[in-house]
C-alpha positions in Angstrom: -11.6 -102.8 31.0 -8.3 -101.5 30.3 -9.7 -101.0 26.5 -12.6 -99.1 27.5 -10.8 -96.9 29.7 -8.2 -95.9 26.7 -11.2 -94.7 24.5 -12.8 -92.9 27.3 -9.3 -90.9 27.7 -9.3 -90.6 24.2 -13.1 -89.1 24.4 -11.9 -86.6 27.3 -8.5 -85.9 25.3 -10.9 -85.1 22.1 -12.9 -82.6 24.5 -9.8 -81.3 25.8 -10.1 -82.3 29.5 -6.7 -83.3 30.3 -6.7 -84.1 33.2 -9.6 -86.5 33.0 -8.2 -88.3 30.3 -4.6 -88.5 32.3 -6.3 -89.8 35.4 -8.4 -92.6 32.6 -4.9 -93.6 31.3 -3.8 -94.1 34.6 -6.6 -95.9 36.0 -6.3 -97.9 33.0 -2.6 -99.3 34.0 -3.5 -102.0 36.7 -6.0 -104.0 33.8 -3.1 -103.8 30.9 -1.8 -107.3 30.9 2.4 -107.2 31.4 2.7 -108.9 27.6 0.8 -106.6 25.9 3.1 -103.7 25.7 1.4 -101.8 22.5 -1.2 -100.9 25.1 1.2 -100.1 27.4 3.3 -97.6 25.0 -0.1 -96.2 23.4 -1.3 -95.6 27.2 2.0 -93.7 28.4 2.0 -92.2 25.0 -1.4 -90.7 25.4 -0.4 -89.9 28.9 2.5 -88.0 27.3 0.5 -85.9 24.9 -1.9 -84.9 27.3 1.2 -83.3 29.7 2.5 -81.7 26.7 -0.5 -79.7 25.9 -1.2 -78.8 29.6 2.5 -77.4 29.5 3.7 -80.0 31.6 6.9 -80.5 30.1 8.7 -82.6 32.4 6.2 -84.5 33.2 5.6 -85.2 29.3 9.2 -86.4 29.3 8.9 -88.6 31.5 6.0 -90.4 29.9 7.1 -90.5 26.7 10.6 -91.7 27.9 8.6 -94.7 30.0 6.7 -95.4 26.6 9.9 -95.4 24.7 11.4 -98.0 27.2 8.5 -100.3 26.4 8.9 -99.8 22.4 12.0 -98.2 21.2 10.8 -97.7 18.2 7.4 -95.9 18.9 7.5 -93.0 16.5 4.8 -90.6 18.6 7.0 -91.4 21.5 10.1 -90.6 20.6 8.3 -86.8 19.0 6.6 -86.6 22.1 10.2 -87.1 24.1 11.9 -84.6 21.5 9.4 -82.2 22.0 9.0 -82.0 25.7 12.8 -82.0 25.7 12.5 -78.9 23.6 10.5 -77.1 25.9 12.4 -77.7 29.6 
């Protein structure tokens, strides 16, 4: 479940709804199992993405940082973190 609700965030990030694909990523949380933290960075990632191109900068921050805390070495995250830092 958690799977299919990425990709259909992914589909409403691709058709630039936003907010739908946030509110997929989030919905998507409770089915990520606790070990499987590359879908858990990709998730807040995405999540992170979608916040920075509604101009949500602090909000972007925050996911990115989250995602970060999961990996520390998740490239998109830490560019995602840098450039929502940018931008407050």
């Amino acid at each position: 479940m958690a799977d299919q609700l990425k990709m259909q965030g992914n589909a409403f990030f691709l058709s630039l709804e936003y907010e739908k694909a946030i509110d997929c990523y989030d919905r998507c949380f409770p089915y990520i199992d606790d070990s499987d933290h590359n879908l858990k960075t990709i998730v807040l990632s995405n999540k992170a993405q979608c916040y920075l191109k509604l101009k949500q900068y602090g909000k972007a921050f925050e996911e990115a940082d989250a995602a970060i805390k999961v990996d520390p070495n998740h490239l998109k995250s830490i560019q995602r973190r840098g450039t929502a830092a940018y931008y407050t």
